[in-house]
C-alpha positions in Angstrom: 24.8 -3.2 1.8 22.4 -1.2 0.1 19.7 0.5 2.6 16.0 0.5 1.9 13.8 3.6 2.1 10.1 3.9 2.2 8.3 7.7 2.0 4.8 7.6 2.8 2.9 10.3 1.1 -0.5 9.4 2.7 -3.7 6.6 2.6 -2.0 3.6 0.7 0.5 5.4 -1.1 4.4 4.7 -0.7 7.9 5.8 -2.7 10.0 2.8 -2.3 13.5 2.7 -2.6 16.0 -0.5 -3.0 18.8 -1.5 -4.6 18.6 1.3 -6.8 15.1 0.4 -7.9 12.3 2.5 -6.8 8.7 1.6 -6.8 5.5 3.3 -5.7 2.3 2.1 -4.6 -1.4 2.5 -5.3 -0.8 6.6 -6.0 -4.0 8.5 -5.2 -1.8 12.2 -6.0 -5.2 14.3 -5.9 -6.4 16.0 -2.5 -10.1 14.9 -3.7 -11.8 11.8 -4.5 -15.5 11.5 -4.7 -16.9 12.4 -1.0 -13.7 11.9 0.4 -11.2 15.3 1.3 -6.8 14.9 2.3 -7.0 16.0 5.4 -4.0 15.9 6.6 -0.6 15.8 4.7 0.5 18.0 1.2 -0.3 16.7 -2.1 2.4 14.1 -2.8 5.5 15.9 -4.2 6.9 12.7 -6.1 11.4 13.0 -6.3 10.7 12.0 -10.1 9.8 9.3 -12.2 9.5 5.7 -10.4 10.9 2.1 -12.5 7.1 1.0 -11.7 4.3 1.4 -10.1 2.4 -1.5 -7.5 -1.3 -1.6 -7.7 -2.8 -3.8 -5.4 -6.5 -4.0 -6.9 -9.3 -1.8 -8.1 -10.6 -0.2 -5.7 -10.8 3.8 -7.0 -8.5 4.9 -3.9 -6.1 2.2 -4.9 -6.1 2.0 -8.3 -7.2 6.1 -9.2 -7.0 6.4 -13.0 -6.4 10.4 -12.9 -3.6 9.5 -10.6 -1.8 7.1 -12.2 -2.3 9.2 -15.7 -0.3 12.1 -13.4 2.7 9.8 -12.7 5.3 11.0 -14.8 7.6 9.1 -16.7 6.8 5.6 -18.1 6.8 3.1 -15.6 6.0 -0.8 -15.7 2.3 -1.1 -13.9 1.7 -4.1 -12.3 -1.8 -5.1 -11.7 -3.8 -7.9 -10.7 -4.4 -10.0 -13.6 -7.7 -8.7 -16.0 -6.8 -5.1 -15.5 -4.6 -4.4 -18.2 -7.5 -4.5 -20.5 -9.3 -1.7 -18.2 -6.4 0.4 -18.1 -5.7 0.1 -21.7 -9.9 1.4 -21.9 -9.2 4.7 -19.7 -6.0 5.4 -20.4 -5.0 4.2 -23.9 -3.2 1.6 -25.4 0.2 2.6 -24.6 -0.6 2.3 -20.4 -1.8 -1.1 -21.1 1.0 -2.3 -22.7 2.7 -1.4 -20.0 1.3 -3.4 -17.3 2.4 -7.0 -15.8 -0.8 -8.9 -15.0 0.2 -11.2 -12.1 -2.3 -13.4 -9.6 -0.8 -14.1 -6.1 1.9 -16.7 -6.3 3.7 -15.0 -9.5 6.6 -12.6 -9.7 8.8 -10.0 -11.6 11.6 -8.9 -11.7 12.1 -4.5 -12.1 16.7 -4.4 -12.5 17.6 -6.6 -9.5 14.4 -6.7 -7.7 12.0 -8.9 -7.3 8.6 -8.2 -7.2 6.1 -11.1 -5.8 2.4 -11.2 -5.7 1.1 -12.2 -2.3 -2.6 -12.8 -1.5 -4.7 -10.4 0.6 -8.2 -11.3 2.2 -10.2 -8.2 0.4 -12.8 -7.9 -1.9 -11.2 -7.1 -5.5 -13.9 -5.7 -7.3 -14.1 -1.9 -8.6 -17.2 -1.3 -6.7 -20.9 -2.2 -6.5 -21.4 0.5 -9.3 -19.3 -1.9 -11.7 -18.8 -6.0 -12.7 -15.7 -5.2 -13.1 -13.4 -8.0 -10.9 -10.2 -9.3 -10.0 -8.0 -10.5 -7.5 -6.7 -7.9 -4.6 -3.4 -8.8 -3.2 -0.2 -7.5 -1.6 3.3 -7.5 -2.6 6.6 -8.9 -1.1 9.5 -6.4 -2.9 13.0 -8.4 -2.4 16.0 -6.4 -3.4 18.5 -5.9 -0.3 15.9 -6.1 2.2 12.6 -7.8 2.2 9.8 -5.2 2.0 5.9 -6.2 2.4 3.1 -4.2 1.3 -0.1 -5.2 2.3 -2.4 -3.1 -0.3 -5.7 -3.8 1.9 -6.5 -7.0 3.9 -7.6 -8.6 6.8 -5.8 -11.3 8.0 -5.4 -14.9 6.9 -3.9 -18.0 6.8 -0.7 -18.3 5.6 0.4 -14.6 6.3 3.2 -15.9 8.3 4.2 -17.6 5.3 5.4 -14.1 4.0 7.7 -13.8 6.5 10.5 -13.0 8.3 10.7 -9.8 6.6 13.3 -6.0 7.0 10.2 -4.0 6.9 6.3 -4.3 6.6 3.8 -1.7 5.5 0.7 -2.6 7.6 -2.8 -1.0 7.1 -4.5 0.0 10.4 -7.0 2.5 9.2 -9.3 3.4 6.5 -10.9 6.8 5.0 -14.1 6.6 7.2 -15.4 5.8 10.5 -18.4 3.6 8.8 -16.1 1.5 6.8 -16.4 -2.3 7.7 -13.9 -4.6 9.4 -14.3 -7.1 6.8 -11.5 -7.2 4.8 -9.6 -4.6 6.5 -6.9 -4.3 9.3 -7.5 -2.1 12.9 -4.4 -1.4 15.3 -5.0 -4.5 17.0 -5.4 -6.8 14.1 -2.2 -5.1 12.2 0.3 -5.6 15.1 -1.0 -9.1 15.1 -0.4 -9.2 11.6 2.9 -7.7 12.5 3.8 -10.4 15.0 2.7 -13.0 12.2 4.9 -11.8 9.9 8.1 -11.3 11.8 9.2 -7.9 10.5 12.1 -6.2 11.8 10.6 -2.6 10.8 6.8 -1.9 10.9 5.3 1.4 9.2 1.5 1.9 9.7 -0.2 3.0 6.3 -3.8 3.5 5.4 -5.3 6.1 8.0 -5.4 9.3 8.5 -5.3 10.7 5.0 -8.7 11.1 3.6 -11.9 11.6 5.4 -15.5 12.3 3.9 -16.1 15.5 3.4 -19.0 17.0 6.3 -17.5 14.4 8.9 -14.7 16.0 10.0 -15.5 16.2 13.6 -17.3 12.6 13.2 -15.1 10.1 15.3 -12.0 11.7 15.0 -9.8 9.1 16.9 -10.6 6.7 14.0 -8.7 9.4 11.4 -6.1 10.7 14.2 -5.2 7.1 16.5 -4.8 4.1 14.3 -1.0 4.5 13.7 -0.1 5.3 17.2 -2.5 2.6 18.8 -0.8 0.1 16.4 2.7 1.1 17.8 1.3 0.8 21.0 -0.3 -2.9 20.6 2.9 -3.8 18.8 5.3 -3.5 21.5 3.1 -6.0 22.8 2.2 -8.4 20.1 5.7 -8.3 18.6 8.2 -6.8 20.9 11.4 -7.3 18.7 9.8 -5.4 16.0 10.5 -1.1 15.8 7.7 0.7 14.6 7.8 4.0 12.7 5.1 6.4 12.8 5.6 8.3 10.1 3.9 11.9 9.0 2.7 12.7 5.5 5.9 13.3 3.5 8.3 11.8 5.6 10.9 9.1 4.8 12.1 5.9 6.7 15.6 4.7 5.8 16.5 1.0 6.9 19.8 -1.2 6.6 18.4 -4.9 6.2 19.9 -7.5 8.1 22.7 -8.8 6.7 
């Protein structure tokens, strides 16, 4: 059976490998954006040119136009539905007529996987600077394993629904130690997401990338905890799950259940 492999290259962003098929995730490939700084991790070193790229809604450190522009090759972008027509506006026709609008509850299909929007309780909008809105959501890759992506969320009902899944990749963090719970996941909160779910593998995302700039010694265990609390709270909230803390740069490698 073909293994699944996940490389998390910091914040949201993930290198996903199945069946062949690989597939990255809301790349933010710059060490600056705005008032935030990487502060921890190298600059994404991508192996090449992925069969597509997931982007789970608008927000600029999901859905970072000068990113996305630096991802080489030509792969299909799927986006929540509306944002074609924005991407086609910053980047030019030819990125737009690349992307797959889907809303949660729709699929595609990238070689022999299967790519399925799930919903995610966060806002979808750009950002109170813009009226420009859609739907945020997650994804549920199925190729020889079962791989979730949360893109951001808090939780909600009918998460359970998504599973049992090989692997989950579960926000616990965020880039700043005044950013609301609404809408998000902490530690305790993603390993009950976790337990909902009813993943064999669990790889905490979201944390510990980017922090603002000026406010690096401002609540530090909000930057520096959230991916071992969550391994900790998880061996309580779902004890048959393993969890994998992973660093910047480095690469989990999974055989799904057979």
């Amino acid at each position: 059976m073909t293994d699944t492999s996940v490389t998390w290259w910091g914040h949201s962003t993930m290198w996903l490998a199945d069946s062949g098929v690989s597939l990255l995730t809301d790349p933010l490939l710059t060490d600056r954006l705005i008032h935030l700084r990487r502060m921890a991790g190298p600059t994404p070193a991508l192996p090449g040119a992925p069969d597509a790229v997931l982007l789970s809604h608008l927000h600029a450190d999901h859905f970072h136009m000068p990113s996305l522009k630096a991802v080489p090759g030509e792969p299909l972008l799927v986006v929540p539905r509306g944002a074609a027509a924005f991407v086609a506006r910053s980047l030019g026709r030819a990125y737009g007529d690349r992307c797959v609008e889907l809303v949660p509850g729709e699929q595609t299909t990238i070689g022999p996987v299967t790519v399925r929007s799930v919903p995610a309780a966060h806002d979808g909008g750009r950002g109170p600077w813009s009226r420009l809105r859609s739907v945020a959501m997650g994804f549920v890759v199925e190729g020889a394993g079962r791989t979730w992506y949360a893109g951001d969320t808090g939780l909600f009902d009918g998460m359970s629904a998504l599973g049992p899944l090989d692997l989950a990749l579960i926000p616990v963090g965020g880039w700043g130690p005044t950013l609301g719970a609404h809408g998000h996941l902490d530690a305790a909160d993603g390993a009950e997401a976790l337990r909902r779910v009813k993943a064999a593998w669990a790889v905490p995302v979201h944390y510990g990338t980017f922090w603002p700039v000026g406010m690096a010694r401002i609540r530090t265990h909000m930057f520096r905890d959230p991916g071992t609390e969550f391994e900790r709270r998880a061996a309580t909230a779902a004890p048959d799950a393993r969890v994998r803390v992973l660093a910047q740069g480095e690469t989990l490698t999974i055989e799904p259940a057979a």
